[in-house]
C-alpha positions as CSV (number, residue, x, y, z in Angstrom):
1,X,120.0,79.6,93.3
2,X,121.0,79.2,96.9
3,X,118.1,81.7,98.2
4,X,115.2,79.8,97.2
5,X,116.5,76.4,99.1
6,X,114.0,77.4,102.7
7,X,115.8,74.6,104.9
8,X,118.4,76.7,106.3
9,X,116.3,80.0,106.7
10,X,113.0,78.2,108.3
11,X,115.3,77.2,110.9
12,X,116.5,80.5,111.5
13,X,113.2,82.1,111.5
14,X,112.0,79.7,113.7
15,X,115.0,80.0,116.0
16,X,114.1,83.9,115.9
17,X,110.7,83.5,116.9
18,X,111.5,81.5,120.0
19,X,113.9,83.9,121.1
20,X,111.5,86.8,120.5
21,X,108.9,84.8,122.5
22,X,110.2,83.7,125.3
23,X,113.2,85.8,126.1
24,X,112.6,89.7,125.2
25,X,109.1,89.7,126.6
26,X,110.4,88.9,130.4
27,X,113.2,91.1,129.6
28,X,110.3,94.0,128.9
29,X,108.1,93.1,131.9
30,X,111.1,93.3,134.1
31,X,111.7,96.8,133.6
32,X,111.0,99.2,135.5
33,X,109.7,102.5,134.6
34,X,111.3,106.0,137.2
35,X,108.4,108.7,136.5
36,X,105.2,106.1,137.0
37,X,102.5,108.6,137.5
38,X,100.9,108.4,141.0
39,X,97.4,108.3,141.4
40,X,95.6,111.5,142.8
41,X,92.7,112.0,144.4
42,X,89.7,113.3,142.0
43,X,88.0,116.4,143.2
44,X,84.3,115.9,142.4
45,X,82.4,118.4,140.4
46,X,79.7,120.5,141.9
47,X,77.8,122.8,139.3
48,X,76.5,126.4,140.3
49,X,73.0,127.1,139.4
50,X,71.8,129.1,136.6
51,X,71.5,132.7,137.9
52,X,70.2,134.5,135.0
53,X,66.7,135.2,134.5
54,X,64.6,133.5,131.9
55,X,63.3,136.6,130.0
């Protein structure tokens, strides 16, 4: 059985996995994305005061 005989297949794997690791990730980082969020300002939070009475 042809399938079971791993010298031709490790290579490929291994061929695989150093193309997956060295070549798509740069490929990834070099992209650049068009609707990037910009950062706004945060308005800071000032409570009102409890009005209501107690009773």
């Amino acid at each position: 059985m042809p399938q079971l005989n791993p010298a031709p297949w490790l290579l490929v794997l291994l061929f695989s996995w150093l193309v997956f690791l060295t070549m798509i990730p740069t490929k990834i980082m070099q992209h650049h994305f068009m609707g990037d969020p910009a950062p706004q300002v945060a308005k800071k939070y000032t409570p009102t005061s409890w009005t209501w009475p107690w009773h």
